[in-house]
C-alpha positions as CSV (number, residue, x, y, z in Angstrom):
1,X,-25.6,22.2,94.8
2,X,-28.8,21.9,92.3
3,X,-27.2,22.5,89.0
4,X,-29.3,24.8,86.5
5,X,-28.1,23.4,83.5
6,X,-30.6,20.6,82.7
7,X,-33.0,20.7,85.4
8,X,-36.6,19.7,84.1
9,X,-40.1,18.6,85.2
10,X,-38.6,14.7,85.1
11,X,-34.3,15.3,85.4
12,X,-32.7,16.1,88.9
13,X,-29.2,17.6,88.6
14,X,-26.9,18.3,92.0
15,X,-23.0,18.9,91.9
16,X,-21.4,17.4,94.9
17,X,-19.9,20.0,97.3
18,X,-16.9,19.1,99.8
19,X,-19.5,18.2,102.5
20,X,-20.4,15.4,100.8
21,X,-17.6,13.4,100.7
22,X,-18.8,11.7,103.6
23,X,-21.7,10.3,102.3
24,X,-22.3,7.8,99.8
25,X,-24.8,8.2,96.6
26,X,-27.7,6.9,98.3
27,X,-26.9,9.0,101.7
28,X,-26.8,12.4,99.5
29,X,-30.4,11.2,97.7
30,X,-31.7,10.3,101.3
31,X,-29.9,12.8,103.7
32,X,-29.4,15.6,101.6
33,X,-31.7,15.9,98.9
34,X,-34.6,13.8,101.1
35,X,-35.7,11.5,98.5
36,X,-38.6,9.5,99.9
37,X,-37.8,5.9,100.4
38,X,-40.4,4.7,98.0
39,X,-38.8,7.1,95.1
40,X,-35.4,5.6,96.3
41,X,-36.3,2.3,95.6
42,X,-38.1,3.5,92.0
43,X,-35.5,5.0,90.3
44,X,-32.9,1.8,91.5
45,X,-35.5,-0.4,90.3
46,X,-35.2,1.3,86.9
47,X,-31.5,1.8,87.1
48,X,-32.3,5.8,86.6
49,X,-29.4,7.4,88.8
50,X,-26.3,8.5,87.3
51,X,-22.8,10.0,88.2
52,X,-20.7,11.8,85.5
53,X,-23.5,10.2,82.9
54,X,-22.4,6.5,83.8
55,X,-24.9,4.1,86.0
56,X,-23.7,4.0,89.5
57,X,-25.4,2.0,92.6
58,X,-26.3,3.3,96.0
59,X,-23.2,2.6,97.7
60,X,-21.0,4.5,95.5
61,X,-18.8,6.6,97.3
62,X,-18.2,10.4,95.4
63,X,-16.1,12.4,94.8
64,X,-16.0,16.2,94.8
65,X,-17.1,17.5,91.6
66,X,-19.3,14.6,90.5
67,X,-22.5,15.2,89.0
68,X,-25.3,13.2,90.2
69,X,-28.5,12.8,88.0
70,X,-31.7,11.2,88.3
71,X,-34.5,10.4,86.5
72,X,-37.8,10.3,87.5
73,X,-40.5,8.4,84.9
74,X,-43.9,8.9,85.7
75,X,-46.9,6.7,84.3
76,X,-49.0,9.5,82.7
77,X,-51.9,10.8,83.9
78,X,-55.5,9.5,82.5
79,X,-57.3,13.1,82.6
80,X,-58.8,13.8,79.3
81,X,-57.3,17.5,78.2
82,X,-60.3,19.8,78.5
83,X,-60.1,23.8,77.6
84,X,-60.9,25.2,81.3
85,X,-60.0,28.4,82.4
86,X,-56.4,27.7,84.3
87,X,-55.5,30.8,85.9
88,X,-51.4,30.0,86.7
89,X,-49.9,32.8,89.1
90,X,-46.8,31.0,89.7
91,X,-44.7,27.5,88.2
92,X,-41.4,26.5,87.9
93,X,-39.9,22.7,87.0
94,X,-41.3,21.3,89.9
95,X,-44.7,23.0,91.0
96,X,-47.7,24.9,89.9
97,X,-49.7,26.9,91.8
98,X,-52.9,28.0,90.1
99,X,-56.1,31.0,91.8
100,X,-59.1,28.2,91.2
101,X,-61.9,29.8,90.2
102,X,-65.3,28.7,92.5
103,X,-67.8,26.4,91.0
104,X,-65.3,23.6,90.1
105,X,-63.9,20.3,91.8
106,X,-60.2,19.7,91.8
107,X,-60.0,16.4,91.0
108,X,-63.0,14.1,88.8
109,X,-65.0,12.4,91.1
110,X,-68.1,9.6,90.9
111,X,-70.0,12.6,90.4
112,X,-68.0,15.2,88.6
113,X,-65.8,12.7,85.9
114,X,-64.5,15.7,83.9
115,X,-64.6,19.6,83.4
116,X,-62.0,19.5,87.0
117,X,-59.0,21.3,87.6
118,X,-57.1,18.0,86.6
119,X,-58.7,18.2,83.3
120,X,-57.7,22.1,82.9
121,X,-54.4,20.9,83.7
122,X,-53.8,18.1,81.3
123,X,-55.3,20.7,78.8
124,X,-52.6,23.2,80.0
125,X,-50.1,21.0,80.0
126,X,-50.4,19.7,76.5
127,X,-50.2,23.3,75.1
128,X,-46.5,23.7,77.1
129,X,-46.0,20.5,75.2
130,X,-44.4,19.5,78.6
131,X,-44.9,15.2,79.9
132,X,-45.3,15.5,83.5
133,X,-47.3,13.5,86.1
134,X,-50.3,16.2,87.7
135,X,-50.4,15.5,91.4
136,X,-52.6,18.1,93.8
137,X,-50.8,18.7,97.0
138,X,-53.7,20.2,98.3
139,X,-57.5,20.5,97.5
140,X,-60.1,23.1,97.5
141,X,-63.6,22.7,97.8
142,X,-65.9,22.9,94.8
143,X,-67.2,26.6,95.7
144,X,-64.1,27.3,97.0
145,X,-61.6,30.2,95.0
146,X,-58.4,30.6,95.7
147,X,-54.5,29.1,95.3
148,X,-54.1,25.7,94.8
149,X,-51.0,23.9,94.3
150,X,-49.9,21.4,92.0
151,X,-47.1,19.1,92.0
152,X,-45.4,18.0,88.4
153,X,-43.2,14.5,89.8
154,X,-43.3,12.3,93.0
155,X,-40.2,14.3,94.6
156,X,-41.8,17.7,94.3
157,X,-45.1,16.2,95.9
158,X,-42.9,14.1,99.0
159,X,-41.2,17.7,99.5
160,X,-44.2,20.2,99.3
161,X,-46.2,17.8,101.8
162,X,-43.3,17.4,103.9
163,X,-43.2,21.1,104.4
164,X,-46.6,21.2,105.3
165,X,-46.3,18.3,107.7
166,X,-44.0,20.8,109.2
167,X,-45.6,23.6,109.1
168,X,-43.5,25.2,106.7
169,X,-45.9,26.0,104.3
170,X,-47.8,29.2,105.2
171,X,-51.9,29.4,104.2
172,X,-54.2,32.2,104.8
173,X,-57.7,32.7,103.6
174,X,-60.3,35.1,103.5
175,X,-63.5,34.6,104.6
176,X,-66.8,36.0,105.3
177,X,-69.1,35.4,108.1
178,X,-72.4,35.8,110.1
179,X,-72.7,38.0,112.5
180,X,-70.1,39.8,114.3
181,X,-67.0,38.2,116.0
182,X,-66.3,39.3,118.8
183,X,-62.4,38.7,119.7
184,X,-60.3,40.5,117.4
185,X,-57.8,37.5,117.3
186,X,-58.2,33.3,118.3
187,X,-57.1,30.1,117.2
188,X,-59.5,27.8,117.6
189,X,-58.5,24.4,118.4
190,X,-61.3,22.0,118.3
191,X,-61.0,18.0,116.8
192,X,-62.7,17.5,113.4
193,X,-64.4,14.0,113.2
194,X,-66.3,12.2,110.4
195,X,-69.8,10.7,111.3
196,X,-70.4,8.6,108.9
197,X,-68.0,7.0,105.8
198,X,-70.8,8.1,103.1
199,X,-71.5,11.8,104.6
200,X,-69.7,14.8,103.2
201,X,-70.5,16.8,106.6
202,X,-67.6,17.2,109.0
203,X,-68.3,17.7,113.1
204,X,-66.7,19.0,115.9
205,X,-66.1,15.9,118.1
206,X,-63.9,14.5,120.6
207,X,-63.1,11.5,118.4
208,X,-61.9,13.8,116.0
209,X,-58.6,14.7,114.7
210,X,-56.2,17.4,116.2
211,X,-57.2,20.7,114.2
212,X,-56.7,24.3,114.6
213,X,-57.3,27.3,112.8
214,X,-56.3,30.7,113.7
215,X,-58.4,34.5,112.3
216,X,-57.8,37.6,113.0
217,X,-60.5,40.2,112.4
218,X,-60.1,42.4,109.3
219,X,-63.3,44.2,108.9
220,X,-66.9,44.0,110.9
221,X,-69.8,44.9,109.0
222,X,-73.9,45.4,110.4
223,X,-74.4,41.7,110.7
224,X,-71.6,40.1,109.3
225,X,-67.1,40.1,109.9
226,X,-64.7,39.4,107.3
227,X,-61.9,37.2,108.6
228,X,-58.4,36.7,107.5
229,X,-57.5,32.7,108.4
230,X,-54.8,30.7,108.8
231,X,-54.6,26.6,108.8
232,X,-52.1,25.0,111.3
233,X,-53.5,21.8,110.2
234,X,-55.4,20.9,107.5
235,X,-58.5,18.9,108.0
236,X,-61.4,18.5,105.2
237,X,-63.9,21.5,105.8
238,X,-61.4,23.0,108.7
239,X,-62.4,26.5,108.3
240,X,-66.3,26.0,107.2
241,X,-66.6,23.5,110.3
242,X,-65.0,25.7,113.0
243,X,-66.8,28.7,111.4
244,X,-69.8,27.0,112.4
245,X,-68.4,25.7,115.7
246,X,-68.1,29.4,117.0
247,X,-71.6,30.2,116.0
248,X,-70.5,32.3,112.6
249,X,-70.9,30.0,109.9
250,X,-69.6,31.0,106.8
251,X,-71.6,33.5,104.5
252,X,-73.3,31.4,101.5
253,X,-72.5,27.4,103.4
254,X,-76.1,25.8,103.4
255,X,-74.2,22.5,104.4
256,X,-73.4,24.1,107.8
257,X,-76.3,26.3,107.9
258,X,-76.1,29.5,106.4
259,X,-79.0,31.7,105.8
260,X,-80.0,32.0,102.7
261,X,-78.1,35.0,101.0
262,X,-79.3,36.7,98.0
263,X,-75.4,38.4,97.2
264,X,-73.7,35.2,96.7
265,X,-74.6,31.4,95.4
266,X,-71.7,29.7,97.4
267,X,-69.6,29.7,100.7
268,X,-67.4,32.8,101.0
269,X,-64.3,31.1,101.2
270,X,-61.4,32.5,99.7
271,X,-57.5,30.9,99.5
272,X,-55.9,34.6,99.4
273,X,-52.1,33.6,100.2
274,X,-49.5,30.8,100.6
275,X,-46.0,30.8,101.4
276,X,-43.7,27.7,101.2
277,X,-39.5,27.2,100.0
278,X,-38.9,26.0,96.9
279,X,-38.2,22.3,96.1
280,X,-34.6,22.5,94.6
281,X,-33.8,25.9,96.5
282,X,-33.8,27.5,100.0
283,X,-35.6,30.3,98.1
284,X,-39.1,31.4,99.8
285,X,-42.4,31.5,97.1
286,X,-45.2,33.9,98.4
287,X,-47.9,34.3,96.7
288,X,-51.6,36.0,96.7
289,X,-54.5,35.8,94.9
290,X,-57.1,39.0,95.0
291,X,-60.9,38.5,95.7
292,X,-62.9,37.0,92.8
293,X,-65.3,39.1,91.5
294,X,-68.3,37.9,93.3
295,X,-66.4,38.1,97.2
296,X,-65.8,41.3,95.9
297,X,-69.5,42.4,95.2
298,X,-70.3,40.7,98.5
299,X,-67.8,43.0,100.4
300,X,-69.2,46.3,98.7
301,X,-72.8,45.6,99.5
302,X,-71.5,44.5,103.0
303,X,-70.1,47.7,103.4
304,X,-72.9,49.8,102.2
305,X,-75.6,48.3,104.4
306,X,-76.8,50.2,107.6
């Protein structure tokens, strides 16, 4: 059992139960906690695993009662701390998950070095006065709003993408799109593939990888539908480029050939809700994030047009 004295971003705590008794140290780390082999042969390396507060090795056998700790250093992170809106709607010792505004890239780039998400972050961070390693377990566009999630140490980021390997973790978004869709409900399983290694376009090609996204019909307007969408994988531009695919590209996407569109200045693209367990927990997190401001604007005038 996960102890809640102690716990932080960096410090695992779990209480042997009876059913352990069968397993050695490494066994519980590996089997029951499902430590990733490369963090397994980290914190050995460093000598940080611990029962009853003494150093103990993999093969030590426990005993009911014991308390097993770990400690997980991190190299720090080499974002500069930058005062960027950082609009958190949920976090606990082990994730973050933030509603990214549009206009800004998750991560710095060749061309986008700083004023990222990362940057907010280490900002953010400072001001907890907290030290944890910021690793994104997933990644929105730039002009893409919505929740993003971000890990604080290697075991919350091998968990979290385990899950979605799985599909454990559940994504939705909202969109809005050109012309009216016809089917009220499809998943749309086409492959995604990558022309070139320098282009930022994705295609729908046989050579691709498997992808499939799901929407169900919320709302059709005069010339356009507003979708609600779910990933069952996760491929770069999944939604934008199977928008496209089925001849309703996304409202605002010149880069898969939107009309121009005088109520919005990006793609319509909206991360509305997510639903995963929690890392030390069987606990479910669900979370939502409203429309931004201008999706919101683009719905009314939607609406009002005849």
């Amino acid at each position: 059992m996960l102890s809640k004295i102690g716990q932080t971003e960096n410090v695992l705590i779990y209480d042997v139960e009876s059913e352990d008794i069968k397993y050695t140290l490494k066994g519980i780390l590996k089997n029951k906690l499902h430590f990733s082999s490369r963090l397994l042969s980290k914190i050995k390396r460093e000598k940080n695993i611990y029962v009853n507060g003494m150093y103990a090795k993999y093969h030590h056998v426990l005993n009911l009662g014991d308390q097993i700790k770990v400690i997980m250093n991190e190299t720090p992170n080499r974002f500069d701390p930058q005062d960027i809106p950082f609009y958190v709607v949920y976090e606990d010792c082990d994730i973050i998950i933030i509603n990214k505004q549009p206009g800004i890239v998750t991560h710095p780039t060749k061309s986008h070095v700083d004023f990222t998400i990362a940057n907010a972050a280490a900002y953010y961070m400072q001001a907890s006065q907290k030290n944890y390693r910021i690793r994104f377990i997933n990644r929105l566009d730039m002009n893409t709003s919505g929740l993003l999630v971000i890990a604080k140490n290697a075991y919350a980021q091998h968990i979290v993408s385990w899950q979605m390997k799985e599909n454990k973790v559940k994504k939705k978004y909202i969109a809005f799109v050109e012309g009216n869709v016809v089917e009220d409900e499809k998943t749309i399983d086409a492959p995604i593939y990558k022309e070139a290694e320098d282009s930022i376009k994705r295609t729908v090609d046989d050579r691709g990888a498997i992808s499939l996204t799901k929407y169900r019909v919320v709302e059709r307007f005069k010339n356009a539908t507003k979708l609600e969408i779910e990933l069952l994988t996760g491929r770069t531009h999944q939604i934008r480029v199977h928008m496209a695919y089925i001849g309703h590209v996304i409202i605002g996407d010149d880069l898969y050939g939107a009309e121009a569109n005088k109520n919005i200045s990006r793609q319509a693209l909206h991360a509305t809700s997510l639903k995963m367990y929690k890392v030390r927990g069987n606990n479910d997190i669900e979370v939502e994030a409203l429309l931004p401001n201008d999706l919101s604007l683009l719905q009314e005038r939607l609406s009002k047009e005849t």
